[in-house]
N, C-alpha and C positions, 0 to 999 in steps of 0.2 A: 429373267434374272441374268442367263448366262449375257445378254447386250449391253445391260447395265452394267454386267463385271468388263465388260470388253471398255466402254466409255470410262469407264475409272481408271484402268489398266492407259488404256491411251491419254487420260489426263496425266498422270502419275508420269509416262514416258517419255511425252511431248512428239511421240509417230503413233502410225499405225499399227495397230498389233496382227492383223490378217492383212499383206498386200501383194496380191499373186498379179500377173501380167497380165492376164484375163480375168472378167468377173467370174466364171468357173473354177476359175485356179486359186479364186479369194474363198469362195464359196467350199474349196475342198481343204483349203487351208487351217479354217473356221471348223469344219466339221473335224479335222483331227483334233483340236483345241492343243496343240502345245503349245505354249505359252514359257517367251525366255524370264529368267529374272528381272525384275527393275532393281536398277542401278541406283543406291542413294536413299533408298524408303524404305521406315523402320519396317524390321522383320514383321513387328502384327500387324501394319496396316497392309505389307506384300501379306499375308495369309488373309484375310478380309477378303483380299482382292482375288486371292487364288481362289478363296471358299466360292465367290461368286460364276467363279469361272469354270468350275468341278466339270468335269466330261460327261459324269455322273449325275444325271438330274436327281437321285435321292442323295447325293452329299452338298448340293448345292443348299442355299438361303430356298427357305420355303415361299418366305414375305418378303417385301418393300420393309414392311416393318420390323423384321427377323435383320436384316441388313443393316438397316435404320440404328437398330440397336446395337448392334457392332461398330458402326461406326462413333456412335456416341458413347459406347463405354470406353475407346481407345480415346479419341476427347480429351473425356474428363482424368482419364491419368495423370 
């Protein structure tokens, strides 16, 4: 879940969201997960994206399909 939140997060921004000098430095960047705002995307779909990104593996989307749903009820608003 948390790499699918990372590829949303990177669509949404148009860069990289972890890009350390070294792939260790990416790799440790990743494991802090802080994660800056995106610039320009409504506040629920940046929460969506944050939910996926959670540091917390129990606050994160359980499912594909838990996600799925989030995004199709922002959608249909």
């Amino acid at each position: 879940m948390f790499s699918l939140g990372v590829v949303l997060w990177e669509l949404l921004a148009g860069r990289r969201l972890f890009k350390g000098k070294t792939d260790y430095e990416t790799l440790m960047l990743a494991r802090a997960a802080q994660v800056p705002p995106l610039a320009d995307v409504p506040p629920a779909l940046e929460a969506i994206v944050r939910k996926a990104l959670a540091k917390d593996l129990e606050a994160r989307y359980q499912t594909v399909i838990e996600l799925g749903d989030a995004l199709e009820g922002l959608r249909a608003r």
